[in-house]
DRENTIKOL-305920 format. One record per residue: x negated, y, z negated of N, C-alpha, C in turn; residue number from 1. Coordinates in steps of 0.2 Angstrom, whole numbers, plus 5000, padded with zeros to 4 digits. Atoms other than C-alpha are relative to their C-alpha. Example, Ala and Ser with C-alpha at 12.3 -4.5 7.8 and 13.67 -1.06 7.14 Angstrom:
BEGIN
<r><n_X>4996</n_X><n_Y>4994</n_Y><n_Z>5000</n_Z><ca_X>4938</ca_X><ca_Y>4978</ca_Y><ca_Z>4961</ca_Z><c_X>4996</c_X><c_Y>5006</c_Y><c_Z>5000</c_Z><lumke>1</lumke></r>
<r><n_X>5004</n_X><n_Y>4994</n_Y><n_Z>5001</n_Z><ca_X>4932</ca_X><ca_Y>4995</ca_Y><ca_Z>4964</ca_Z><c_X>5004</c_X><c_Y>5005</c_Y><c_Z>4997</c_Z><lumke>2</lumke></r>
//
This chain:
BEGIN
<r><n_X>4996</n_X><n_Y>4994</n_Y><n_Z>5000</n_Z><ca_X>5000</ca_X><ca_Y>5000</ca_Y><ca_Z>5000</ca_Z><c_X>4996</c_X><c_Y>5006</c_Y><c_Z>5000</c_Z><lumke>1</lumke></r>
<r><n_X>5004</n_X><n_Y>4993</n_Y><n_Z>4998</n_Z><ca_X>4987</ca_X><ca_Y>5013</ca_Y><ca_Z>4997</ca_Z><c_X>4997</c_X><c_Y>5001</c_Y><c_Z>5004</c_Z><lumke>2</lumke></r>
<r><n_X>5002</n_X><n_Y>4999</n_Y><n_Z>4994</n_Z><ca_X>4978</ca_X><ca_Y>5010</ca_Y><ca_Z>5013</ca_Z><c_X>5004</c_X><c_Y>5001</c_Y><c_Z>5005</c_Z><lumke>3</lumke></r>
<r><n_X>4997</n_X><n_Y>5001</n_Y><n_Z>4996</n_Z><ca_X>4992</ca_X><ca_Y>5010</ca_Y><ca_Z>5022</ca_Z><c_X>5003</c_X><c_Y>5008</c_Y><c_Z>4999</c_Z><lumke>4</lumke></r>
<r><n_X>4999</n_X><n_Y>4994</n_Y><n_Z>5000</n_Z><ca_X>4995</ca_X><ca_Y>5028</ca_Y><ca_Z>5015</ca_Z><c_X>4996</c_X><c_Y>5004</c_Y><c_Z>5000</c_Z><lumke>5</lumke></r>
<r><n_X>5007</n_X><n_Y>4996</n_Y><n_Z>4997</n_Z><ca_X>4977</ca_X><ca_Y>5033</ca_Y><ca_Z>5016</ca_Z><c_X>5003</c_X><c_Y>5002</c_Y><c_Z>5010</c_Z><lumke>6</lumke></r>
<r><n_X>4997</n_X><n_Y>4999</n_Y><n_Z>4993</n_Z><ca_X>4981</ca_X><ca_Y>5030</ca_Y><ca_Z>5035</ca_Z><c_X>5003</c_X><c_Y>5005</c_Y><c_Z>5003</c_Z><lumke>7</lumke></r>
<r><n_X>4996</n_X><n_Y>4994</n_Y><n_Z>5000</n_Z><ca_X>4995</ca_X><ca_Y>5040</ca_Y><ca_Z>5035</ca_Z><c_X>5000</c_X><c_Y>5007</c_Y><c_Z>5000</c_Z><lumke>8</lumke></r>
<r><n_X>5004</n_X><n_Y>4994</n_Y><n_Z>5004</n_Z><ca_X>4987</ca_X><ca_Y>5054</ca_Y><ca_Z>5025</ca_Z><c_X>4996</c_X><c_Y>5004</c_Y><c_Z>5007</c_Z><lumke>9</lumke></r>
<r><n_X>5004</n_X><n_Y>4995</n_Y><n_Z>4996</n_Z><ca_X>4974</ca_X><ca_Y>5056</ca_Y><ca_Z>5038</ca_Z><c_X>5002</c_X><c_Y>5001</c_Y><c_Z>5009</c_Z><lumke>10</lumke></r>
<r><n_X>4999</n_X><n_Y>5000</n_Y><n_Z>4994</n_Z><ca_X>4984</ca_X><ca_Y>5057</ca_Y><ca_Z>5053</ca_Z><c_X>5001</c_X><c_Y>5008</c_Y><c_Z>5000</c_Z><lumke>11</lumke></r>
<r><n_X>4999</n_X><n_Y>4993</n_Y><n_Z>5000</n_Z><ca_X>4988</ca_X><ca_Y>5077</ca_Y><ca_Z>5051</ca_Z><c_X>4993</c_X><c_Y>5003</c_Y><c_Z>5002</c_Z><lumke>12</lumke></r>
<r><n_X>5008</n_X><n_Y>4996</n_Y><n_Z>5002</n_Z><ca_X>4969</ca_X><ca_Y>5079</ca_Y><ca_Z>5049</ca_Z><c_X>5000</c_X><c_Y>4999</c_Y><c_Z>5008</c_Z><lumke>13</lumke></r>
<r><n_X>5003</n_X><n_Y>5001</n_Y><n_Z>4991</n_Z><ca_X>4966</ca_X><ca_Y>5070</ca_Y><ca_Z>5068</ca_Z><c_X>5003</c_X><c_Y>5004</c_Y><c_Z>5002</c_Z><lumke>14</lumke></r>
<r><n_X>4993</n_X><n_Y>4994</n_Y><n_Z>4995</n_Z><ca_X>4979</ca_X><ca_Y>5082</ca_Y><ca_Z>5074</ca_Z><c_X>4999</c_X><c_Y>5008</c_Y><c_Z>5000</c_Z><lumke>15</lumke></r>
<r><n_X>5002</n_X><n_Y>4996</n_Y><n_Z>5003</n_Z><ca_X>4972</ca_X><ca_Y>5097</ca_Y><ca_Z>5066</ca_Z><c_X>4998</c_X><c_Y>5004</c_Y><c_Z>5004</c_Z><lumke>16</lumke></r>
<r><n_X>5003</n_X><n_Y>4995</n_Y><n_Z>4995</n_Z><ca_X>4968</ca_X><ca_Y>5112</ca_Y><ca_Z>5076</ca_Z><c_X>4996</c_X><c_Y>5007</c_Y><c_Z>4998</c_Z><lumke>17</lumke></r>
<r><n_X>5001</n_X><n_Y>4994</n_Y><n_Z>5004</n_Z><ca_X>4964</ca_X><ca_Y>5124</ca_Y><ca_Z>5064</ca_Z><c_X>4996</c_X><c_Y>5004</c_Y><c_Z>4999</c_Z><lumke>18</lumke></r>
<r><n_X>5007</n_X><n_Y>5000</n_Y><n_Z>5004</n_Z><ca_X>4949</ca_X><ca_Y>5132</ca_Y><ca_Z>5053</ca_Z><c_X>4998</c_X><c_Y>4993</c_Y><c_Z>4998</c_Z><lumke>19</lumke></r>
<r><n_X>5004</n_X><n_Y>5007</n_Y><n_Z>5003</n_Z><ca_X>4938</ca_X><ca_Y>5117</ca_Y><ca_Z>5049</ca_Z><c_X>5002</c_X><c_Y>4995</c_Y><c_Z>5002</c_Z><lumke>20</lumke></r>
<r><n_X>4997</n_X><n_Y>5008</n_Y><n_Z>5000</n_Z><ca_X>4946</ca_X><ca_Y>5103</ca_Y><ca_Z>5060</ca_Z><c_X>4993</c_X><c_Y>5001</c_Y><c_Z>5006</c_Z><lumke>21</lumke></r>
<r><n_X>5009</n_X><n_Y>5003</n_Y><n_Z>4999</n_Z><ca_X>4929</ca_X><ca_Y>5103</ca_Y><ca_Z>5071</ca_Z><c_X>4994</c_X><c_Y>4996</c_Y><c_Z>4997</c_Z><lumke>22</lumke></r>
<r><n_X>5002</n_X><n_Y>5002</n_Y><n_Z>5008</n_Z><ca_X>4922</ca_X><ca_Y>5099</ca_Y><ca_Z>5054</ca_Z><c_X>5004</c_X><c_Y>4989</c_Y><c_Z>4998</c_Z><lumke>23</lumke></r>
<r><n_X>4996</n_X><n_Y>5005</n_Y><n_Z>5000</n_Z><ca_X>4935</ca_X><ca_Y>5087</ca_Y><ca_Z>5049</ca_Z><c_X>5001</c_X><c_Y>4995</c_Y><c_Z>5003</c_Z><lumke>24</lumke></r>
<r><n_X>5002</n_X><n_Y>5007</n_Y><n_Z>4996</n_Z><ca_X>4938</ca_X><ca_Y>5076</ca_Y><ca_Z>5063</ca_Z><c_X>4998</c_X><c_Y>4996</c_Y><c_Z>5002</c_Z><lumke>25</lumke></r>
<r><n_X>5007</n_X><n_Y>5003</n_Y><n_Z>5001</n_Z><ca_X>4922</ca_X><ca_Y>5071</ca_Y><ca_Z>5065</ca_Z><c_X>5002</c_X><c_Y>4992</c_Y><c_Z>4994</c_Z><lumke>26</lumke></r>
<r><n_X>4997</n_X><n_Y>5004</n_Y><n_Z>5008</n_Z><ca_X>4925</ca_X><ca_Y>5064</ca_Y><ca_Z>5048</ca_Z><c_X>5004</c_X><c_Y>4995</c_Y><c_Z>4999</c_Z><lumke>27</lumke></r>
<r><n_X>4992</n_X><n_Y>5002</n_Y><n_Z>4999</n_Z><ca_X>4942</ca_X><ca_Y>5056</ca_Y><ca_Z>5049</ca_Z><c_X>5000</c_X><c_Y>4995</c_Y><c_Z>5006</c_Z><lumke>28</lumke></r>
<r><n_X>5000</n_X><n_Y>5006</n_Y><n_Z>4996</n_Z><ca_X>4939</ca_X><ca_Y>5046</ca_Y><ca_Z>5064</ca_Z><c_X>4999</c_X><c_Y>4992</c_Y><c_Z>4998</c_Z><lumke>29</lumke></r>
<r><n_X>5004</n_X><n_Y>5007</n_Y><n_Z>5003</n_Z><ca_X>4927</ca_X><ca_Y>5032</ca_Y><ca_Z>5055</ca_Z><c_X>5005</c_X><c_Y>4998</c_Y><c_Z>4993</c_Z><lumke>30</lumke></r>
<r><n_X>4996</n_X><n_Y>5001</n_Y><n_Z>5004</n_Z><ca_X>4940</ca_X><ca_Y>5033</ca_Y><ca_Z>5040</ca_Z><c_X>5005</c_X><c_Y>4997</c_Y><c_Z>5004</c_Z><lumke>31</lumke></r>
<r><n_X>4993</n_X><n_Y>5003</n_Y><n_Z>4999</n_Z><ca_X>4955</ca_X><ca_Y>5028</ca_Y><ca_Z>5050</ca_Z><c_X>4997</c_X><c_Y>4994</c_Y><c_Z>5007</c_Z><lumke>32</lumke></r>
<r><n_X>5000</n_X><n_Y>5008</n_Y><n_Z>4996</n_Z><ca_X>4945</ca_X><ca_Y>5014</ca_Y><ca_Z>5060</ca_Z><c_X>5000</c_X><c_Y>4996</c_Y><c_Z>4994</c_Z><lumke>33</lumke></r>
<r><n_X>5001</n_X><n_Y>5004</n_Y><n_Z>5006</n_Z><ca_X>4940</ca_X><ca_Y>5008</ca_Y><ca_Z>5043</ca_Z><c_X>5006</c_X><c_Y>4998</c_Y><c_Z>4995</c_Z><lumke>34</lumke></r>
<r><n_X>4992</n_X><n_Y>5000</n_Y><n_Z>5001</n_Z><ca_X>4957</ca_X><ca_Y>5009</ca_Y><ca_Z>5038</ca_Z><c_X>5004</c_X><c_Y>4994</c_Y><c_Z>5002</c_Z><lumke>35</lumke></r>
<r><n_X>4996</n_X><n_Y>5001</n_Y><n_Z>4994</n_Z><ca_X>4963</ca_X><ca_Y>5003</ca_Y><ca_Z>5053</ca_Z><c_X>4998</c_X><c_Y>4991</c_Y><c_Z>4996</c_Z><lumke>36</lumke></r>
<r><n_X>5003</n_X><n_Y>5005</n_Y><n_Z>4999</n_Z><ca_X>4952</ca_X><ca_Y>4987</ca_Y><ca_Z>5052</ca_Z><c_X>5004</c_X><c_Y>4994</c_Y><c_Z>4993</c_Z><lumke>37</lumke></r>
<r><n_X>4996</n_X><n_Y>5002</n_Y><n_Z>5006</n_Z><ca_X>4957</ca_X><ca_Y>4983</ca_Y><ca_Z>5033</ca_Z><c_X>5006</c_X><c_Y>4998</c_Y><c_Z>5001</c_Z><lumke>38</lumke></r>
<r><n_X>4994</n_X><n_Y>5004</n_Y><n_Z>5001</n_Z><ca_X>4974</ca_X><ca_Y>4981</ca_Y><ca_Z>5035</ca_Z><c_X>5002</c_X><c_Y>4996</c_Y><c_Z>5005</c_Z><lumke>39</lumke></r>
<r><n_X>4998</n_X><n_Y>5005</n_Y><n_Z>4994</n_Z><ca_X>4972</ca_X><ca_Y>4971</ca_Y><ca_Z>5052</ca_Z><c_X>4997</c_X><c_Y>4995</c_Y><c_Z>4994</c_Z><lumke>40</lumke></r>
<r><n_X>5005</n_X><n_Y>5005</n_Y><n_Z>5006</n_Z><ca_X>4960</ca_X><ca_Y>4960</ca_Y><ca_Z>5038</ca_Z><c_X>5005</c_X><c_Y>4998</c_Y><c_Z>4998</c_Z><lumke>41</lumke></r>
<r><n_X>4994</n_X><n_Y>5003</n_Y><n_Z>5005</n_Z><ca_X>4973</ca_X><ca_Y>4959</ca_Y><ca_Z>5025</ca_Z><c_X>5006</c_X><c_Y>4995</c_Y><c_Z>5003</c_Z><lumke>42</lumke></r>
<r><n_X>4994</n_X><n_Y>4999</n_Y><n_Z>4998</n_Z><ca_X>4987</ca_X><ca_Y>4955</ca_Y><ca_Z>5037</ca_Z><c_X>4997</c_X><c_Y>4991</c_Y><c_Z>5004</c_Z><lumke>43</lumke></r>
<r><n_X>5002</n_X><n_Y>5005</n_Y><n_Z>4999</n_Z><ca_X>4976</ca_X><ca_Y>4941</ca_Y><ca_Z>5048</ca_Z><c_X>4996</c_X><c_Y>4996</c_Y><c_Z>4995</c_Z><lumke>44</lumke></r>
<r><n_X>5001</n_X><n_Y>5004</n_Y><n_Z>5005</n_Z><ca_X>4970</ca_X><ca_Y>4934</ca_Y><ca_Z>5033</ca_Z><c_X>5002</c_X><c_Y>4994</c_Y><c_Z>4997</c_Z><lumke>45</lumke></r>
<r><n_X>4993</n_X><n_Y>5003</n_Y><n_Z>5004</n_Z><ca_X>4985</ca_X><ca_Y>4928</ca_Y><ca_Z>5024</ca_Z><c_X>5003</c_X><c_Y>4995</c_Y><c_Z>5008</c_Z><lumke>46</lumke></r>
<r><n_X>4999</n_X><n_Y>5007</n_Y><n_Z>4996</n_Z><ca_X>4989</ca_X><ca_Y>4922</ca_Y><ca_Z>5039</ca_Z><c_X>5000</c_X><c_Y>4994</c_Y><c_Z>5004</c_Z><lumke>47</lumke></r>
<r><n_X>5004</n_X><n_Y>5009</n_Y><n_Z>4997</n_Z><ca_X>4976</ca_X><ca_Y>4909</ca_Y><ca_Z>5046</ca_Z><c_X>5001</c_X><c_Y>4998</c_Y><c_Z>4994</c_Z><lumke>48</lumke></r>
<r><n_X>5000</n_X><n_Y>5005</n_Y><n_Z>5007</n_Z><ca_X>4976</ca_X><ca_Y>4902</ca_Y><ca_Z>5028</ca_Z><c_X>5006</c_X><c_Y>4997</c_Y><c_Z>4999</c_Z><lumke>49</lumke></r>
<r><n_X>4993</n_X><n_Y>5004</n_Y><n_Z>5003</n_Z><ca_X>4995</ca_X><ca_Y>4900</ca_Y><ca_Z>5026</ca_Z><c_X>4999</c_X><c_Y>4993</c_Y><c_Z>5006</c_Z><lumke>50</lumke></r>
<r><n_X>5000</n_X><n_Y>5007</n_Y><n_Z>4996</n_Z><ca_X>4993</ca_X><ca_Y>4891</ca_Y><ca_Z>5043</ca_Z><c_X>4996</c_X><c_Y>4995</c_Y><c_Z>5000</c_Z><lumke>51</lumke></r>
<r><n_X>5006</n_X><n_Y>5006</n_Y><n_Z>5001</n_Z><ca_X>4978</ca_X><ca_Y>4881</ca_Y><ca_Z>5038</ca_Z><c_X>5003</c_X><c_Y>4994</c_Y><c_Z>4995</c_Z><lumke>52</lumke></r>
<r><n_X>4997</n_X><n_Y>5003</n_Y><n_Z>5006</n_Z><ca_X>4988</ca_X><ca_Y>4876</ca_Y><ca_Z>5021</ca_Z><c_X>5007</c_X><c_Y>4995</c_Y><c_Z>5007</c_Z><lumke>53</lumke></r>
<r><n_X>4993</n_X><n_Y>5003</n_Y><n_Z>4997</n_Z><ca_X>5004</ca_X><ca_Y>4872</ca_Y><ca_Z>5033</ca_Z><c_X>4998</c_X><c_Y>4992</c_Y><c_Z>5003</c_Z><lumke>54</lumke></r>
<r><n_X>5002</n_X><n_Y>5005</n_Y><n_Z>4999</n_Z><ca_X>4992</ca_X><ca_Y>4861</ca_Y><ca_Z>5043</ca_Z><c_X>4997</c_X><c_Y>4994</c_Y><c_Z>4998</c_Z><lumke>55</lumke></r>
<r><n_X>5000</n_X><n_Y>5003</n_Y><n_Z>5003</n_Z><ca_X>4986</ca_X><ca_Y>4852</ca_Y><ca_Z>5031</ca_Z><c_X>5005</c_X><c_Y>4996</c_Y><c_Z>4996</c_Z><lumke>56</lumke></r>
<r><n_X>4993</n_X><n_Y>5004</n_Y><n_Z>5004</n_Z><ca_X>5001</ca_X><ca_Y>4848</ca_Y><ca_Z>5022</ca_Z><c_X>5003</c_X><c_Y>4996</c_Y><c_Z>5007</c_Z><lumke>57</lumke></r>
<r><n_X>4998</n_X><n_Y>5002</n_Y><n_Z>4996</n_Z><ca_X>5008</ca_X><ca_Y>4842</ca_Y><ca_Z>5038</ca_Z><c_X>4995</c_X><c_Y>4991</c_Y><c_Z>5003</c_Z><lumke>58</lumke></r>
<r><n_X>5004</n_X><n_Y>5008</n_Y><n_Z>4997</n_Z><ca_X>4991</ca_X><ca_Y>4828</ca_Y><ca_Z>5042</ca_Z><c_X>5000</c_X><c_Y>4996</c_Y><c_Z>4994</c_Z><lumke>59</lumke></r>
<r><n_X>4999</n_X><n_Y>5006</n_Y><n_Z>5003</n_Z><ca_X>4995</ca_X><ca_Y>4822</ca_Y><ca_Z>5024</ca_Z><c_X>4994</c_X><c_Y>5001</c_Y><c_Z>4994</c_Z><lumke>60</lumke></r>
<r><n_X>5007</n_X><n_Y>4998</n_Y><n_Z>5005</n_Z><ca_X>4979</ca_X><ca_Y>4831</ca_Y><ca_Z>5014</ca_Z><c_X>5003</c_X><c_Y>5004</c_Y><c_Z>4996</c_Z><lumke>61</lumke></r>
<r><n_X>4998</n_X><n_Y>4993</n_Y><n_Z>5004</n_Z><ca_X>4990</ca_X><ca_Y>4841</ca_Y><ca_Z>5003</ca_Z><c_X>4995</c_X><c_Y>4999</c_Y><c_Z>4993</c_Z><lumke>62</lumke></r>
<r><n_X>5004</n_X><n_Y>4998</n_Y><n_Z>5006</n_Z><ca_X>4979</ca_X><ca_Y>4845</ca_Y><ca_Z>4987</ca_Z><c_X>4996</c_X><c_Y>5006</c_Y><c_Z>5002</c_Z><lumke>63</lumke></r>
<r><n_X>5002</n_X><n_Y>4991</n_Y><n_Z>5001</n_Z><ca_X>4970</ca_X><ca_Y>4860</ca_Y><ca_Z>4980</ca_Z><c_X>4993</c_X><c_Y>5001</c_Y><c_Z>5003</c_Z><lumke>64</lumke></r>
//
């Protein structure tokens, strides 16, 4: 959740035209790929393991 608002957070900034978005942007890019990446991580994580657990239970190997 708080990544997912960080994100959010710095989307005005990339958009910024202001005082100090020349500045900023720069900046802002590498936080919302690092961002970005994390929650793809979290999201494919959870679900090669769920399917690895599914396929195990399925050939019969179920334990911990």
């Amino acid at each position: 959740m708080t990544t997912a608002t960080t994100a959010l957070a710095l989307r005005p900034v990339l958009t910024s035209q202001g005082n100090g978005a020349d500045v900023m942007i720069p900046m802002a890019i590498p936080l919302v790929g690092g961002v970005t990446f994390e929650l793809l991580t979290m999201f494919i994580t959870t679900v090669l393991y769920s399917a690895y657990q599914e396929f195990r239970l399925k050939r019969g190997r179920a334990g911990v």
